[in-house]
N, C-alpha and C positions, 0 to 999 in steps of 0.2 A: 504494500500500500504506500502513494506516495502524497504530500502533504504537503501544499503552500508555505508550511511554519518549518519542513526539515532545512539543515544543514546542509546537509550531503545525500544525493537520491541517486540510485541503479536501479535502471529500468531496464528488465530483459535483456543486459550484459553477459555479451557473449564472446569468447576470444580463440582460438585456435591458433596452432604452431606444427608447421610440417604435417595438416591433417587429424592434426590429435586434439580432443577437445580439451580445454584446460580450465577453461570458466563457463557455464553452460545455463545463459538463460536465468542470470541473477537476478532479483529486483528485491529492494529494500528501502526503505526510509529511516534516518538517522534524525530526530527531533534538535533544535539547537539545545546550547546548552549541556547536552546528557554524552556519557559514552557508552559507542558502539564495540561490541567487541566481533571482530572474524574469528572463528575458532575450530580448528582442523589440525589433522595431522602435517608433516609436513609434505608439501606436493597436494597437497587439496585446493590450492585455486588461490590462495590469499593473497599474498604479496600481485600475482598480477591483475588481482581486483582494484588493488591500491592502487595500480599503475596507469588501470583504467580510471579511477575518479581524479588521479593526479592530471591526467591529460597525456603522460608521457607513453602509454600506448593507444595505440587505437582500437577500439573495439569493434569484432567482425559486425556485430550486430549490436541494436541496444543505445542507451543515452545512459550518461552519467552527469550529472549536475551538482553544483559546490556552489552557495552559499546563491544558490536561482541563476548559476551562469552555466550555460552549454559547456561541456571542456573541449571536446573538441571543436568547437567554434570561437569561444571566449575564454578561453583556459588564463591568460596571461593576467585579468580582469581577478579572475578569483584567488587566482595563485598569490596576489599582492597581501592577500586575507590568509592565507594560509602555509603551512610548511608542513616539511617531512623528513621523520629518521628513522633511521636503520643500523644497529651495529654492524651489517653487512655492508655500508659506505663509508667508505674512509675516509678522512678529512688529510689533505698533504702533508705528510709525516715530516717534511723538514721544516714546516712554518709551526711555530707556536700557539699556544691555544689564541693568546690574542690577535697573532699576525694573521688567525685563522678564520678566527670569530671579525675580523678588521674588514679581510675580504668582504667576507659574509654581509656584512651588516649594510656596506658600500652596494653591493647587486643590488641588496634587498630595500633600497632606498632610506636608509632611518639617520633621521635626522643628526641627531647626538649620539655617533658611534661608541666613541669613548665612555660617555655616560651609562648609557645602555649594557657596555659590555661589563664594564663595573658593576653594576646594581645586579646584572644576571650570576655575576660573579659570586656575588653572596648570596645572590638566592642559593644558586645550586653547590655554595663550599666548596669551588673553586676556585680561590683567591689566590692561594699557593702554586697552582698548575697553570696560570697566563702565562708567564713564560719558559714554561716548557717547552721542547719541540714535540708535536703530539707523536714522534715516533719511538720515543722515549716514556711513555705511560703504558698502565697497566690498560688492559680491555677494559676494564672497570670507570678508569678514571677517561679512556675517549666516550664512552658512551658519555659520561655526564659532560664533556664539554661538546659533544652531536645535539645531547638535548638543548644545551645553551644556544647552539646555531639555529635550531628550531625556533628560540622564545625572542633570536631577533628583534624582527617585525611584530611582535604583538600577534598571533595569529589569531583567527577566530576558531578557525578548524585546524586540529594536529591531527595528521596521519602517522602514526609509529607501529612499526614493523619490530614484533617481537622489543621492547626499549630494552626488557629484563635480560635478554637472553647471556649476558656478559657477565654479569654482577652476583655478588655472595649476598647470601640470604638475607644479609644486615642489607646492604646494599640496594638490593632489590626493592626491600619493604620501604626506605626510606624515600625511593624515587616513585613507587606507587602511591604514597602519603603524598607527597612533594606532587605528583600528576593530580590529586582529586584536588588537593588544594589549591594549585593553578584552576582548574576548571571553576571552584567557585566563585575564587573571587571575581574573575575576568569573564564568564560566562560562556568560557568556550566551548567547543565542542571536537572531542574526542572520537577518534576510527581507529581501533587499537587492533594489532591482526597478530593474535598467539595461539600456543599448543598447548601452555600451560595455564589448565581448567581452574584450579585453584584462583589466580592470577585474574582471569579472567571473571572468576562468580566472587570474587571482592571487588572490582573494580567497574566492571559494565551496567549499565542501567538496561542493556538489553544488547541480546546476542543472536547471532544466525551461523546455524552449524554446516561448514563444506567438508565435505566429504569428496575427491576426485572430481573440481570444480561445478558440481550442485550442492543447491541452496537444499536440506533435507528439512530445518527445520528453524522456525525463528520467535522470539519473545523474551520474556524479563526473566532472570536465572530465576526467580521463586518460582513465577509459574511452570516455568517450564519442570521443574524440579517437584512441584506438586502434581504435576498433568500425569507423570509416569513415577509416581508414587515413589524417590529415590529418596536418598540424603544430599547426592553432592553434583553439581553438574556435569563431574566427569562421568561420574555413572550412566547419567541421564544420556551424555553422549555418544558412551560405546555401546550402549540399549540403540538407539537410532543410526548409529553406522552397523549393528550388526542388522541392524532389523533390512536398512537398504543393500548392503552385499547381500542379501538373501534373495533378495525380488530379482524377477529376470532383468539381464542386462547392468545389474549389482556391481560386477566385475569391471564395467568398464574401462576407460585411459581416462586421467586426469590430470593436474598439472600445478 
């Protein structure tokens, strides 16, 4: 279902590569404000779902819309409202977090680079790693200066791919605290795309399960967690991938 009031909308997104299906016919609506979670094994469609609302692929079929702008028609438009990370992107290992977050800040139009990078700097207790050269830090400590390149611009909508996948359990928690609480003060809105269920039913306001790039099933972890009588979403999720491997054509390619 899609909604004048979402964020971020997938309509019937659809994407293939060399034949093979890899997102199949997605649609969702993302409410401003709240966060979405993608949530699948790995190779179930996420990251290139992201790719399509980012605008940076094209979708065979289907519309993806960010903050009421086409992407692929007006992508440039919404992108000035939004970012996106991945500890699977690298920021240039010989420039420092600041000559990094400097770049950054310069594409990204913001007015008072300097300022900005400071203040993001003690948000996320990174004061001590500005001049680092980020090739020199632990996976831990880029991930939190990736998220800093994110918080830039002020985004409305963050896309983040896996943000935990890096970080020790101290770590983890405190940047999932550090995400909800960015969302409220600022009323952003979050598209967060993990494997880790847990992760995901503390942090989402509602989630849509891929399975081999189909959408199998979508709503609020309570409900969905009361609809099939479990305790924990993850449960809830290997009950609905087992139940779709069973149906004919279960087996599919995904991606």
């Amino acid at each position: 279902m899609t909604s004048a009031a979402a964020a971020v909308e997938a309509r019937d997104l659809s994407k293939e590569f060399d034949g093979r299906t890899v997102v199949d016919r997605i649609t969702f609506a993302v409410p401003r404000g709240t966060t979405f979670g993608l949530l699948g094994a790995n190779g179930a469609g996420k990251t290139t779902t992201i790719l399509m609302l980012l605008g940076l692929l094209r979708p065979d079929r289907g519309e993806a819309r960010v903050l009421g702008h086409d992407m692929e028609r007006d992508r440039f438009r919404a992108l000035q409202r939004a970012n996106f990370s991945s500890p699977y992107v690298s920021l240039p290992n010989r420039l420092t977090a600041r000559q990094n977050l400097t770049v950054y800040g310069r594409l990204y139009g913001v007015s008072d680079v300097r300022r900005r990078i400071e203040y993001i700097a003690r948000e996320l207790r990174i004061e001590d790693l500005l001049d680092r050269p980020v090739g020199k830090m632990s996976a831990g400590q880029k991930t939190r200066v990736g998220i800093g390149k994110v918080l830039l611009n002020q985004p409305e909508v963050l896309f983040l791919d896996e943000p935990t996948a890096s970080l020790s359990p101290e770590s983890a928690a405190w940047l999932r605290a550090f995400l909800g609480s960015y969302r409220d003060r600022t009323g952003a809105t979050v598209v967060l795309a993990s494997h880790n269920m847990p992760e995901v039913e503390a942090m989402c306001d509602s989630v849509a399960f891929l399975q081999q790039g189909r959408l199998l099933e979508q709503g609020t972890p309570g409900d969905l967690i009361r609809r099939h009588g479990m305790r924990t979403l993850e449960q809830v999720f290997l009950e609905v991938a087992d139940a779709a491997a069973d149906r004919p054509g279960g087996s599919g390619s995904g991606g």
